[in-house]
Structures are given as structure tokens and as C-alpha cells.
Backbone as XML, in Angstrom:
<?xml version="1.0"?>
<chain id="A" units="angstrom">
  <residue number="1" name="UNK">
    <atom name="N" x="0.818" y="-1.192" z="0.000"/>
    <atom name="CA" x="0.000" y="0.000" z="0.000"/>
    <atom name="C" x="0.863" y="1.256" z="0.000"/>
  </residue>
  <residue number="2" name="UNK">
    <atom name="N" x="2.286" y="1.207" z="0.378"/>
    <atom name="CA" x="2.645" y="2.647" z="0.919"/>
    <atom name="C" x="3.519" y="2.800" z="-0.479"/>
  </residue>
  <residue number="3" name="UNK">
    <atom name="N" x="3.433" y="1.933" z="-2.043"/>
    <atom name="CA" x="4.285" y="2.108" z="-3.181"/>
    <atom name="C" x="2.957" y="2.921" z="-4.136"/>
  </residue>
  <residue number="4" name="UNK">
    <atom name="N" x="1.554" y="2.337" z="-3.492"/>
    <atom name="CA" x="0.572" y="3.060" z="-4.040"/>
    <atom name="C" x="-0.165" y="4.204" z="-3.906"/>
  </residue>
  <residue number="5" name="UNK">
    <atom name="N" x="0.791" y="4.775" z="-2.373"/>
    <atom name="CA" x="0.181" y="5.624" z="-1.784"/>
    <atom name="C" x="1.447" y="6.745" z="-2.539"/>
  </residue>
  <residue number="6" name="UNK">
    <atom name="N" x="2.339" y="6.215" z="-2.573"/>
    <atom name="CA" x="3.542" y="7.089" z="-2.864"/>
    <atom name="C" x="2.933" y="7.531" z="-4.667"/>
  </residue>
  <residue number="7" name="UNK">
    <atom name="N" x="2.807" y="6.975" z="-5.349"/>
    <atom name="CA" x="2.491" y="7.093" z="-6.846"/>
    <atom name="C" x="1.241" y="7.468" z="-6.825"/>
  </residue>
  <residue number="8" name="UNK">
    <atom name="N" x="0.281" y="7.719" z="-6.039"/>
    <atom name="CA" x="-0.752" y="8.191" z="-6.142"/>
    <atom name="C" x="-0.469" y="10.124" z="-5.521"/>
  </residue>
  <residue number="9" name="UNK">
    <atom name="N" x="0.359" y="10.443" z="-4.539"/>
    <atom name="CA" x="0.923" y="11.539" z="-4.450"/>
    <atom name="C" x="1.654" y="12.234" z="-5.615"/>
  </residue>
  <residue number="10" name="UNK">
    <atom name="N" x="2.152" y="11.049" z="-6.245"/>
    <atom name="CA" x="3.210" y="11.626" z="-7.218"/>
    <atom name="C" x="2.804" y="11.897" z="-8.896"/>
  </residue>
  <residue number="11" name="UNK">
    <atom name="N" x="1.421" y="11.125" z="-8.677"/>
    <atom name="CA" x="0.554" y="11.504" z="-10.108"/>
    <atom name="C" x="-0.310" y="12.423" z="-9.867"/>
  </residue>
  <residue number="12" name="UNK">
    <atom name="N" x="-0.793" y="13.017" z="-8.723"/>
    <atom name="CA" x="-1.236" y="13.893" z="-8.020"/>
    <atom name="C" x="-0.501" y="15.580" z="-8.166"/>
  </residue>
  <residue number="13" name="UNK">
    <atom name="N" x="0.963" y="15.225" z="-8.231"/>
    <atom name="CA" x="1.544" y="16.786" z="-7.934"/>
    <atom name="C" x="1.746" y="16.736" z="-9.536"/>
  </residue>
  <residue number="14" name="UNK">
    <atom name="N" x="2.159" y="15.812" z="-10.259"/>
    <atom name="CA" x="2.069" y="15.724" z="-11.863"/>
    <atom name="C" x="1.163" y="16.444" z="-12.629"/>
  </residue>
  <residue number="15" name="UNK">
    <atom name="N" x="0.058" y="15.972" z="-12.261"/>
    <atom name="CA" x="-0.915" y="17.418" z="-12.710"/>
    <atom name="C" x="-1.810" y="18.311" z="-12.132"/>
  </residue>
  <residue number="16" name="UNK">
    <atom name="N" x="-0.470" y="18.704" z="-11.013"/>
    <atom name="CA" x="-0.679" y="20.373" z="-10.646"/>
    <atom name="C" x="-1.734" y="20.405" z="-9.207"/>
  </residue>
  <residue number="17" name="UNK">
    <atom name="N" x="-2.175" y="19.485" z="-8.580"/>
    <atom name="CA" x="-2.731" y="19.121" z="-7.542"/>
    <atom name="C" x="-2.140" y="20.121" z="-6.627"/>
  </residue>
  <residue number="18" name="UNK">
    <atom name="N" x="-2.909" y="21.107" z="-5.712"/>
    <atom name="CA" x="-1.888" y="21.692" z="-4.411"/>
    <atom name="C" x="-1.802" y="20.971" z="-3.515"/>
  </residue>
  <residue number="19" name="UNK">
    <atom name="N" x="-0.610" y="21.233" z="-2.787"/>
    <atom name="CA" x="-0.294" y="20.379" z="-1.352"/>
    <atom name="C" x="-1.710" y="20.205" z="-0.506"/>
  </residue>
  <residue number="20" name="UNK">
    <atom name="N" x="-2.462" y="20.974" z="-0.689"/>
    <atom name="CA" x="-3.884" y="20.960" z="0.305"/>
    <atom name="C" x="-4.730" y="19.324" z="-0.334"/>
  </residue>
  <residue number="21" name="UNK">
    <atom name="N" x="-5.414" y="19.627" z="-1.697"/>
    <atom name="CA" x="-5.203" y="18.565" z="-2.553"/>
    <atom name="C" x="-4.530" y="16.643" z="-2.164"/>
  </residue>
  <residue number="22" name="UNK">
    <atom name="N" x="-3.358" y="17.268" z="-2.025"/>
    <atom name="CA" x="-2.378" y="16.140" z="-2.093"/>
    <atom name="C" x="-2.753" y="15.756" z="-0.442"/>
  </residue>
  <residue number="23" name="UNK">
    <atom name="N" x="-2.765" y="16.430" z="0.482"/>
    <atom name="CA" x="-3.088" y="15.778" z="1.430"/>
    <atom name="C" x="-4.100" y="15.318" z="1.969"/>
  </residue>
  <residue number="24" name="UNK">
    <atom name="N" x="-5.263" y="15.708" z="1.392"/>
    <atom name="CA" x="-6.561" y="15.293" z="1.452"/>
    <atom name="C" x="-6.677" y="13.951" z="1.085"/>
  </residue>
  <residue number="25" name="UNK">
    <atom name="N" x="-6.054" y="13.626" z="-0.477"/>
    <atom name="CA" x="-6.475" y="12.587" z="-1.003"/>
    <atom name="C" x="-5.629" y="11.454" z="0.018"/>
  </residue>
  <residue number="26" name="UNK">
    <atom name="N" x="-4.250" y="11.833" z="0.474"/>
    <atom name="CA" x="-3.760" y="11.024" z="1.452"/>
    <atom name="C" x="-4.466" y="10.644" z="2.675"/>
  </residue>
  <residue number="27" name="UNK">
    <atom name="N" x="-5.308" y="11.913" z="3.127"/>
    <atom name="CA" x="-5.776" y="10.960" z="4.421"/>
    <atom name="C" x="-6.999" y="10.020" z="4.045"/>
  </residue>
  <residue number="28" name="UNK">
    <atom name="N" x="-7.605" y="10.355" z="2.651"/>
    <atom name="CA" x="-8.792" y="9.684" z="2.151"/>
    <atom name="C" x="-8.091" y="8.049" z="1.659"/>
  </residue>
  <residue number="29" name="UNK">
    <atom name="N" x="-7.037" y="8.016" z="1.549"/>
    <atom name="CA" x="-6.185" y="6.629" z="0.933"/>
    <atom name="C" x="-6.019" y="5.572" z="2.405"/>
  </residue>
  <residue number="30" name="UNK">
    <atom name="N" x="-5.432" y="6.738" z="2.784"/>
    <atom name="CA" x="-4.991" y="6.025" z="4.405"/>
    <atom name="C" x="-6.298" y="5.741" z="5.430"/>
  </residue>
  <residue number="31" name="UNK">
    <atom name="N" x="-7.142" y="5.802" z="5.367"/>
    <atom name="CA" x="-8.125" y="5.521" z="5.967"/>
    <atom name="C" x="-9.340" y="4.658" z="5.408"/>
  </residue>
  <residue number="32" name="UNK">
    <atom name="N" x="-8.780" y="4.234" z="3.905"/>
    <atom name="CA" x="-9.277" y="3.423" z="3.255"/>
    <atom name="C" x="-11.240" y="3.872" z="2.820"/>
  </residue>
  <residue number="33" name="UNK">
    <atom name="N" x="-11.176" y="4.827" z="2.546"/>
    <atom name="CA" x="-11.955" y="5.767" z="2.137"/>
    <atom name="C" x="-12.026" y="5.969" z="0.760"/>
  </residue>
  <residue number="34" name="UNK">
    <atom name="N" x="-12.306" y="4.976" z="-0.078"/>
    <atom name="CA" x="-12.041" y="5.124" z="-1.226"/>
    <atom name="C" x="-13.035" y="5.472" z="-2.375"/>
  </residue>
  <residue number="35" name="UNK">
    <atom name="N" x="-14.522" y="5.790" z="-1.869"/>
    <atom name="CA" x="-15.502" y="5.786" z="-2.256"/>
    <atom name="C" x="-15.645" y="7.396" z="-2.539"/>
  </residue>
  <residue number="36" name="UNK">
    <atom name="N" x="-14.658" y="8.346" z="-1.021"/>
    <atom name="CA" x="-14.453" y="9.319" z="-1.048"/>
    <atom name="C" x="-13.498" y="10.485" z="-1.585"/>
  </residue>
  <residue number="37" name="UNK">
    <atom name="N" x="-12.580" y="9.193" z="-1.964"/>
    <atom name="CA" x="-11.086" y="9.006" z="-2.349"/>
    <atom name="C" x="-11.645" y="9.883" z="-3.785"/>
  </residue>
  <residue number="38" name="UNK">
    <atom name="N" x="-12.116" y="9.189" z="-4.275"/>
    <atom name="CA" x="-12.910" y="8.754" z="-5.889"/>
    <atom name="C" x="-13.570" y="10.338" z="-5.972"/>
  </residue>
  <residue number="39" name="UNK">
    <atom name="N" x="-15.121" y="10.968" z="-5.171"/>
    <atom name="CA" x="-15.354" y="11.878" z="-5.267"/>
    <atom name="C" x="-14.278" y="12.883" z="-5.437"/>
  </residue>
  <residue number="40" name="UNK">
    <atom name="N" x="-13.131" y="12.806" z="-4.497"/>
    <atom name="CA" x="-11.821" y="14.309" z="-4.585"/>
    <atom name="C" x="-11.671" y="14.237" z="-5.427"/>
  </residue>
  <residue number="41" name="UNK">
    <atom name="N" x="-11.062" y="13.300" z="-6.666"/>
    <atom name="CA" x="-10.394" y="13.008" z="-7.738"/>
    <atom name="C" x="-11.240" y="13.617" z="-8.981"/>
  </residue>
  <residue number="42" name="UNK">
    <atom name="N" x="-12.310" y="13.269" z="-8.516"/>
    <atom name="CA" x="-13.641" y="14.186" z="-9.206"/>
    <atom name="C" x="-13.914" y="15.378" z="-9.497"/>
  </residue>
  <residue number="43" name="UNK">
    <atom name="N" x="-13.177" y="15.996" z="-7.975"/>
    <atom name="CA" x="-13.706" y="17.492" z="-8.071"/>
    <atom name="C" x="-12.500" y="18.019" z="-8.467"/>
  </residue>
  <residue number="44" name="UNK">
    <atom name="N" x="-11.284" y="16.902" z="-8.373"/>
    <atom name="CA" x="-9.668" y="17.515" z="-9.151"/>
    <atom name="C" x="-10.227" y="17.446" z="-10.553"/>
  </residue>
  <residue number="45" name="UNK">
    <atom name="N" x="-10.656" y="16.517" z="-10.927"/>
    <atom name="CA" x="-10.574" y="16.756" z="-12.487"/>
    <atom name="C" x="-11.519" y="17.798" z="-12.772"/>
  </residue>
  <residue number="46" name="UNK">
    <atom name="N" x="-12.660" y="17.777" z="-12.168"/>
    <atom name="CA" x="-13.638" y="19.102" z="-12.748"/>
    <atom name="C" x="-12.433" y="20.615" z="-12.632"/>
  </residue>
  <residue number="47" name="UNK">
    <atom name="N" x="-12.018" y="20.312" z="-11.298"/>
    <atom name="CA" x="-10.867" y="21.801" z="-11.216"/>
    <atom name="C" x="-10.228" y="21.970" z="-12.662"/>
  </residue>
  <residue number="48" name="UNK">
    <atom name="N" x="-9.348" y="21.007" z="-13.399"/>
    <atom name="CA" x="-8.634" y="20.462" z="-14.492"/>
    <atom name="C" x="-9.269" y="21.394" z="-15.343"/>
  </residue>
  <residue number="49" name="UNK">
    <atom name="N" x="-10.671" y="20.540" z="-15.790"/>
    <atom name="CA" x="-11.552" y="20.764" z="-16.534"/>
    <atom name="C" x="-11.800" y="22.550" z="-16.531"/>
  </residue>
  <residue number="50" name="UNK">
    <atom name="N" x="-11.754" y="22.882" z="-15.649"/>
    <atom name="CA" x="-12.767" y="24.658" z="-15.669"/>
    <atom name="C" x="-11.159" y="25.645" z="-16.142"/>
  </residue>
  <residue number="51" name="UNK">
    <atom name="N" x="-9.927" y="24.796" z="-15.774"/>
    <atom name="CA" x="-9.335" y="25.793" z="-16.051"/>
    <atom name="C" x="-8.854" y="25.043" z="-17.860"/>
  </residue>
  <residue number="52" name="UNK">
    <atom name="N" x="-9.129" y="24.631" z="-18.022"/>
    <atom name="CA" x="-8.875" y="24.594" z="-19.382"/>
    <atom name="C" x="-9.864" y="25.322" z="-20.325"/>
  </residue>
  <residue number="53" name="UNK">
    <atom name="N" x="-10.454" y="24.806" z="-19.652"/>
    <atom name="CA" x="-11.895" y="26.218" z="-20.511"/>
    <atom name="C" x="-11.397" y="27.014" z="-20.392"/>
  </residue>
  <residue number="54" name="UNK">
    <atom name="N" x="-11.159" y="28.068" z="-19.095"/>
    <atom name="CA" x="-10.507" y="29.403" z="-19.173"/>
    <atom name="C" x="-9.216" y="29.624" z="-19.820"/>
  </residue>
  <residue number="55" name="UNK">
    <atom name="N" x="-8.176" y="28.257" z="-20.350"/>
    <atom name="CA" x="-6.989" y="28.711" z="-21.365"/>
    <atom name="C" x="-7.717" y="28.517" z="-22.541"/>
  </residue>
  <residue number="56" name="UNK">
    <atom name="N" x="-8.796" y="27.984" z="-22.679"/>
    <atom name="CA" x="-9.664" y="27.981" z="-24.438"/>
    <atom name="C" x="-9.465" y="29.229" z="-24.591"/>
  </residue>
  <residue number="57" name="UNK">
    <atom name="N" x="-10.385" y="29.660" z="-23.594"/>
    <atom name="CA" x="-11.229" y="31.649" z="-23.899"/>
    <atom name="C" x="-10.314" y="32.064" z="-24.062"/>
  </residue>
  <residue number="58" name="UNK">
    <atom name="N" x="-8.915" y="31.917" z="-23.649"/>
    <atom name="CA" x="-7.821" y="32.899" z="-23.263"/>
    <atom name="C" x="-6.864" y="33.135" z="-24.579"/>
  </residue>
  <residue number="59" name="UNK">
    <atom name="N" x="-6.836" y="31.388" z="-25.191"/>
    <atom name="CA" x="-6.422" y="30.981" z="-26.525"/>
    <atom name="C" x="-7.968" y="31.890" z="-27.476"/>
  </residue>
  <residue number="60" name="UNK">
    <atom name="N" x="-8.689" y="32.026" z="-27.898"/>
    <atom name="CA" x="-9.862" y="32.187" z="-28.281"/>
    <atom name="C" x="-9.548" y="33.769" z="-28.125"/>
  </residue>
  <residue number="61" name="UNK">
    <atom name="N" x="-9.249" y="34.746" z="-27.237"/>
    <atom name="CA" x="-8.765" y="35.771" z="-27.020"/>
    <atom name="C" x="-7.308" y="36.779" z="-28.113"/>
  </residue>
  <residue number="62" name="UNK">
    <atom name="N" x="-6.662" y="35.549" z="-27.926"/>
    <atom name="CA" x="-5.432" y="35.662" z="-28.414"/>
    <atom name="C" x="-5.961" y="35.952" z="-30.398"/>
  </residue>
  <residue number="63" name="UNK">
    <atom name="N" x="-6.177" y="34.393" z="-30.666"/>
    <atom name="CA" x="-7.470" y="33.883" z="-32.028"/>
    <atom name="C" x="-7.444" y="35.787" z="-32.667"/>
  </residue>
  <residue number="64" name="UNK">
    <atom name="N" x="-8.428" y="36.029" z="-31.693"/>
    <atom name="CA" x="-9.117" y="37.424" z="-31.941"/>
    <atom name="C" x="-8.134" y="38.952" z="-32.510"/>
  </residue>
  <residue number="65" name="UNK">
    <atom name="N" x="-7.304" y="38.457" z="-31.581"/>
    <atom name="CA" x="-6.402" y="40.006" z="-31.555"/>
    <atom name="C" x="-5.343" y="39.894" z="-32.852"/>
  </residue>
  <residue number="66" name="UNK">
    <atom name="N" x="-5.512" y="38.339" z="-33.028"/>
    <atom name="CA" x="-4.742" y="37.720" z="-34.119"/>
    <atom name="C" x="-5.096" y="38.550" z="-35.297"/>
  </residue>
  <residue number="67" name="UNK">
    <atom name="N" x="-6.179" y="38.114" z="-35.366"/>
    <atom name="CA" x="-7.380" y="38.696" z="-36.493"/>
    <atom name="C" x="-7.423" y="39.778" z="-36.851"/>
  </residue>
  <residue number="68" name="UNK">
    <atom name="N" x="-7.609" y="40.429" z="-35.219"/>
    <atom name="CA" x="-7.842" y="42.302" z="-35.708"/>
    <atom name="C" x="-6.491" y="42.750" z="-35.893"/>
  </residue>
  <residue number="69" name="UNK">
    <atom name="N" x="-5.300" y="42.401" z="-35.514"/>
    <atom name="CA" x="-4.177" y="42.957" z="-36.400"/>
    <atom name="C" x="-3.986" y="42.577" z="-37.372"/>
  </residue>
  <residue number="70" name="UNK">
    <atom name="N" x="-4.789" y="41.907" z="-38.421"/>
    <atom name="CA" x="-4.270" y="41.054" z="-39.538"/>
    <atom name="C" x="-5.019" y="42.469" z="-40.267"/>
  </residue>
  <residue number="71" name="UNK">
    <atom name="N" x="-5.887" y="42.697" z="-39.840"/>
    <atom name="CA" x="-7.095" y="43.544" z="-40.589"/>
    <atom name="C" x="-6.579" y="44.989" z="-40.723"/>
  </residue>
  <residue number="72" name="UNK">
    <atom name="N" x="-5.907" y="45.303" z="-39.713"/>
    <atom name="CA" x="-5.175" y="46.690" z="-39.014"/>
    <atom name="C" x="-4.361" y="47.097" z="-40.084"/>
  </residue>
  <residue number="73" name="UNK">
    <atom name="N" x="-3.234" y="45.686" z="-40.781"/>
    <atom name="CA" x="-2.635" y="45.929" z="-41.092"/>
    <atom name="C" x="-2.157" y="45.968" z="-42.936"/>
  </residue>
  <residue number="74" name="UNK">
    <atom name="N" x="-3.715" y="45.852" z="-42.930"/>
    <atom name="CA" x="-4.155" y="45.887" z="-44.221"/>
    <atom name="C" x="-4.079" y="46.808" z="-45.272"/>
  </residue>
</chain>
């Protein structure tokens, strides 16, 4: 358990998990809480999820300004 607990921390800080994060899901591992384990991991990936939307818009932003200097420079 403590090679799965270790690689589960370490795929955890891999994508960007905070220490708050990382220790949550540890005491949810270590207490064999895994039902709950499962929900965190959930609300990590939705976290994942919302900020990639916000680098879409941000990319999508960029897209734009792309555009209007193309036009500017016409």
C-alpha cells in the first residue's frame, strides 16, 4: 500500500494538484476511504476541466487580436 500511496501523491503533484489537494487525497487513501477518495479526484478533475476552458477563452482571445491585427494591417 505505501508504493501506491507514494504514486498516487506523485501523479497527483504531476498534474498540478496543491499540497492541500495532495493531502486530502492522502488521508482519504490512508483511511481506506475510497468511495471518497474517488469523489476528490472528481472534483480535481472538474478543477482540471474549468481551467482549461478558461486557457480555451484565453487561446480564443489571443485567435481574436490575431485577427484584428491582420485587418489593421491591411
Amino acid at each position: 500500500m505505501g508504493e501506491e500511496l507514494q504514486r498516487l501523491r506523485e501523479d497527483l503533484a504531476a498534474i498540478g494538484c496543491s499540497r492541500g489537494e495532495i493531502a486530502d487525497a492522502q488521508r482519504l487513501f490512508e483511511a481506506g476511504s475510497f468511495d471518497e477518495l474517488a469523489r476528490h479526484l472528481r472534483k480535481c478533475r472538474c478543477d482540471l476541466m474549468e481551467q482549461m476552458h478558461e486557457c480555451g477563452k484565453r487561446i480564443d482571445r489571443v485567435d481574436y487580436l490575431i485577427r484584428q491585427t491582420k485587418q489593421i494591417a491591411k
